[in-house]
C-alpha positions as CSV (number, residue, x, y, z in Angstrom):
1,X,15.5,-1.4,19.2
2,X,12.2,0.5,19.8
3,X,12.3,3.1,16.7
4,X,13.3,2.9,13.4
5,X,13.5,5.5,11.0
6,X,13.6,4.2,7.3
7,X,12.5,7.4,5.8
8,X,14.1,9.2,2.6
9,X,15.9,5.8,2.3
10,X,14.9,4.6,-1.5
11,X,13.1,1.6,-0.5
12,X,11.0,0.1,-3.4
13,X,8.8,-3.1,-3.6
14,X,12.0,-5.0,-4.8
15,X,13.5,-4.1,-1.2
16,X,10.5,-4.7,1.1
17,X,11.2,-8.2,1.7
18,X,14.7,-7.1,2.9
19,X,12.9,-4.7,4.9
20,X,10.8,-7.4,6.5
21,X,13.9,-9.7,7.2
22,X,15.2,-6.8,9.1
23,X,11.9,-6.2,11.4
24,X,11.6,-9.8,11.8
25,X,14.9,-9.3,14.3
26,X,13.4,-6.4,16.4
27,X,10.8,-8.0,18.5
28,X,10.7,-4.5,20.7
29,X,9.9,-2.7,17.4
30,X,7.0,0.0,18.8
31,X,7.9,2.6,16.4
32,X,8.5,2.2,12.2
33,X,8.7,5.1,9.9
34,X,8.5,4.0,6.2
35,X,7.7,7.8,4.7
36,X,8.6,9.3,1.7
37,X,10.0,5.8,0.4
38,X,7.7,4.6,-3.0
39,X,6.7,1.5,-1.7
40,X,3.7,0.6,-3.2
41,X,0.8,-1.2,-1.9
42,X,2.5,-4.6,-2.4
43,X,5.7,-3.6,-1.3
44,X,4.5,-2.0,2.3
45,X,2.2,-5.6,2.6
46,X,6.0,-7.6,2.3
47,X,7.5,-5.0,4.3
48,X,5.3,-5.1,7.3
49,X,4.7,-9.1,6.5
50,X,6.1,-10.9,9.9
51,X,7.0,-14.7,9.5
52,X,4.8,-17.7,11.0
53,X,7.8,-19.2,12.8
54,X,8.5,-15.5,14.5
55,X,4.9,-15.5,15.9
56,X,6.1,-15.4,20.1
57,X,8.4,-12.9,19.4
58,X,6.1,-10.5,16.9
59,X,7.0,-6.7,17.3
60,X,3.6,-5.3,18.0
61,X,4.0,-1.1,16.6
62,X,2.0,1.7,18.3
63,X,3.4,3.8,15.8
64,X,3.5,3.5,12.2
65,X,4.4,6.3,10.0
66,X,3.6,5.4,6.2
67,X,2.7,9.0,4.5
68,X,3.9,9.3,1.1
69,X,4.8,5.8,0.4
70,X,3.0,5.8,-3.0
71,X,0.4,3.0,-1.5
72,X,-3.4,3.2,-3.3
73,X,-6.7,1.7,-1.9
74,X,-5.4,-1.8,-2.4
75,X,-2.8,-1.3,0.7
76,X,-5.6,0.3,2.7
77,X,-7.9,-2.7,1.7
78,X,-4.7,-5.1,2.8
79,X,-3.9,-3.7,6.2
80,X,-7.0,-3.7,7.6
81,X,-7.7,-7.8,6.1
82,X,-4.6,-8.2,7.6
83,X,-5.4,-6.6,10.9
84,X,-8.9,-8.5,10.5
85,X,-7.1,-12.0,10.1
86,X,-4.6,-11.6,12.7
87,X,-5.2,-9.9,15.8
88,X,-2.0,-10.8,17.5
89,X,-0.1,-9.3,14.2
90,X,2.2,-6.3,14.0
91,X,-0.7,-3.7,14.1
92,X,-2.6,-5.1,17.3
93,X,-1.4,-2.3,19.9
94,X,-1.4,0.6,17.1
95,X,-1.7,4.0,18.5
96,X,-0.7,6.5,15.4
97,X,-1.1,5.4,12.0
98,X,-0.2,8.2,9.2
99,X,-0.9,7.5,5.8
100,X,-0.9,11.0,4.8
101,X,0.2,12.4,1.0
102,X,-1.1,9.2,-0.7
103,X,-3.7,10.5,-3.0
104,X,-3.6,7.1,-4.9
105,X,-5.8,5.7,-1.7
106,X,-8.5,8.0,-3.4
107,X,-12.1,7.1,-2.2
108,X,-12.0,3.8,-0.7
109,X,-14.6,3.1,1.9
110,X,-12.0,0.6,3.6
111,X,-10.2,3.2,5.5
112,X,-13.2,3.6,7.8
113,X,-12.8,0.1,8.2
114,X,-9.4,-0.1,9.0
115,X,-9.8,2.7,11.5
116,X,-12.7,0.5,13.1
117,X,-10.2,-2.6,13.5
118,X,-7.2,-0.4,15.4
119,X,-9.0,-0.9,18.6
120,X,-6.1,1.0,20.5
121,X,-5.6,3.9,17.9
122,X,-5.4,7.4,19.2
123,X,-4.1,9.3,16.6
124,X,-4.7,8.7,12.9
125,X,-3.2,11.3,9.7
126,X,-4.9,11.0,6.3
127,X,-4.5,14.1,5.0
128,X,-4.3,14.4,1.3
129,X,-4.9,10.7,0.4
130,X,-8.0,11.7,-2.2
131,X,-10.6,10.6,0.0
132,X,-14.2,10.9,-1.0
133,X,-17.8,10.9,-0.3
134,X,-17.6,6.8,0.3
135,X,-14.7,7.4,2.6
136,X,-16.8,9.7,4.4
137,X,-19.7,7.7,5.5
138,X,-17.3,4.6,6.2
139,X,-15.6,7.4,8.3
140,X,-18.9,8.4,10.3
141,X,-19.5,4.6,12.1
142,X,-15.6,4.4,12.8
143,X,-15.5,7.3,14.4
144,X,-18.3,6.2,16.9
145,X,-16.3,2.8,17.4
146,X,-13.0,4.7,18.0
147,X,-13.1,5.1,22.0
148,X,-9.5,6.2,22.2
149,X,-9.2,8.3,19.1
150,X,-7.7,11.4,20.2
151,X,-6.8,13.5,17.3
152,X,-7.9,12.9,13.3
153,X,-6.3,14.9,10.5
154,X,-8.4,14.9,7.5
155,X,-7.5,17.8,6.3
156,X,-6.3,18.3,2.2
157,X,-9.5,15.9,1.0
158,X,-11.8,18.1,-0.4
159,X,-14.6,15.6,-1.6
160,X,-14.4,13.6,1.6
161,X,-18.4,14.1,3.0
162,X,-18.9,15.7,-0.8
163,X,-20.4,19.4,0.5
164,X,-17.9,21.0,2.9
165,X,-21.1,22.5,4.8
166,X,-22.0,19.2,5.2
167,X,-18.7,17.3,7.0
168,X,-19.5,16.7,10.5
169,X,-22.9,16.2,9.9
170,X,-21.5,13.3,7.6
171,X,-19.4,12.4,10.7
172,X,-22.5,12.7,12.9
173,X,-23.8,16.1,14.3
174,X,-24.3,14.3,18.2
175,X,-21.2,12.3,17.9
176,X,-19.6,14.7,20.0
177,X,-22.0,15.4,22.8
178,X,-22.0,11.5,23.1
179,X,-20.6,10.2,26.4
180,X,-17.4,8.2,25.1
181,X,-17.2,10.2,21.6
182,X,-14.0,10.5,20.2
183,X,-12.4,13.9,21.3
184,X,-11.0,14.2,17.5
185,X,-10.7,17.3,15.2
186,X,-11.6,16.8,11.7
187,X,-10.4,18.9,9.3
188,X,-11.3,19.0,6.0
């Protein structure tokens, strides 16, 4: 199995360690979708948790679709700890991460860091997640770090860099004339 689909499927933080049981069996897992089900922030940490004894046979995602899951700053704060603590773990060969329509995230600098720890990322959605002016500079060095970062979707978060006249300039005004810039469009 190398997609799954769990989206629209009711899960809650009371399911998300049956949701983990189930991903520890798919080893070729490179594609997860847990949209529009209102996980939580603790209940997509159990979901995505992978077991100690499963650690040769770890799925490693390149996709993982989490918009509307009803996660807040803590589950940013957790995935990227989690990605920090364990490079071989689920999130090591990521190359799309959407956490889009989760306004709860609101303005929490540690999605620029979590960005900065996906070195393989390519495409990253966090439209409407509330971000703010402290997301916004955390954004600006994680957008110089992200070599492959290919296409960034911002859009919906109108305090990101605080005054729109002043978003890529909070990004970095010569980040794109740089040699290995990102080739990302930010909307805001």
């Amino acid at each position: 199995l190398e997609a799954l689909d769990l989206s629209f499927k009711g899960l809650q933080p009371s399911t998300a360690e049956d949701v983990a049981a189930v991903l520890a069996h798919c080893p070729s897992l490179r594609e997860l979708d847990l949209s529009r089900n209102p996980l939580g922030a603790m209940g997509l940490v159990s979901a995505l948790a992978q077991p100690a004894s499963a650690s040769s046979t770890r799925m490693a995602l390149s996709k993982l679709v989490i918009s509307e899951t009803d996660i807040d700053g803590s589950a940013i704060v957790a995935l990227a700890d989690d990605v920090a603590a364990d490079r071989d773990g689920p999130l090591r060969a990521l190359h799309s991460l959407q956490i889009s329509r989760n306004p709860a995230i609101g303005d929490c600098a540690s999605v620029g860091r979590l960005l900065s720890s996906l070195p393989t990322v390519q495409e990253f959605h966090a439209q409407g997640c509330g971000l703010g002016a402290s997301a916004g500079a955390a954004l600006g060095p994680a957008l110089t770090a992200a070599k492959h970062l290919r296409e960034l979707k911002l859009n919906d978060n109108p305090s990101l860099f605080g005054n729109p006249a002043d978003n890529m300039t909070a990004v970095g005004s010569d980040a794109p004339n740089a040699p290995n810039a990102p080739k990302a469009a930010v909307d805001t």
